[in-house]
N, C-alpha and C positions, 0 to 999 in steps of 0.2 A: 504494500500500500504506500503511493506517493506521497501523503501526507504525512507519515511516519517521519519521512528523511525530513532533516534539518542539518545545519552544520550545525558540531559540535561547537563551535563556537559560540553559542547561546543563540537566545531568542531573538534577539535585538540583530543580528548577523543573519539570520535566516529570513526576517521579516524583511530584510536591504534584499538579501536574493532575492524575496519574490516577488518582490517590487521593481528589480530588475527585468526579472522575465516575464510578468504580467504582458497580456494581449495588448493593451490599455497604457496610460501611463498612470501609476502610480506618486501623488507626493505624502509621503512616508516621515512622521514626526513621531520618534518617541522616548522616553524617555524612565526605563522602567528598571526597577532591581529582576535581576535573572529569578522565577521563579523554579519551584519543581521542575523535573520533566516533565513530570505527567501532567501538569497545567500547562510546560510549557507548548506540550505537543496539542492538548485543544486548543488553545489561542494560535497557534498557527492552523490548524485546520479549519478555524474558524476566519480566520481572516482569508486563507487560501480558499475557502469556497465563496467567500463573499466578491474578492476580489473576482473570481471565474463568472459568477452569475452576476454580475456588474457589467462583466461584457457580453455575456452571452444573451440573458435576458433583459435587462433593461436599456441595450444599448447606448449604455454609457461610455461619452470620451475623457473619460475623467475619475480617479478614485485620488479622494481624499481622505487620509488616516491619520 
């Protein structure tokens, strides 16, 4: 499962990836202590499905975070 993978680098380094490769562009502000894994792996999938159905359904040129 692709949401799984993050860099180990923490959450804050992964959430810059997928802000890189978003369809879309992405502006990306955050400013957070590393949490768990395991919260940090739902806050990325949660952001990573938001950002996919951002583009895919609402036809957004634009995600702001």
């Amino acid at each position: 499962m692709s949401w799984r993978v993050y860099p180990k680098s923490g959450l804050e380094a992964a959430l810059e990836s997928l802000s890189e490769r978003a369809a879309i562009p992405v502006d990306l502000s955050c400013a957070i202590d590393e949490p768990s894994p395991e919260l940090a792996t739902a806050v990325y999938f949660v952001a990573s499905e938001s950002v996919t159905n951002a583009a895919k359904h609402a036809n957004a040129n634009k995600v702001t975070t």
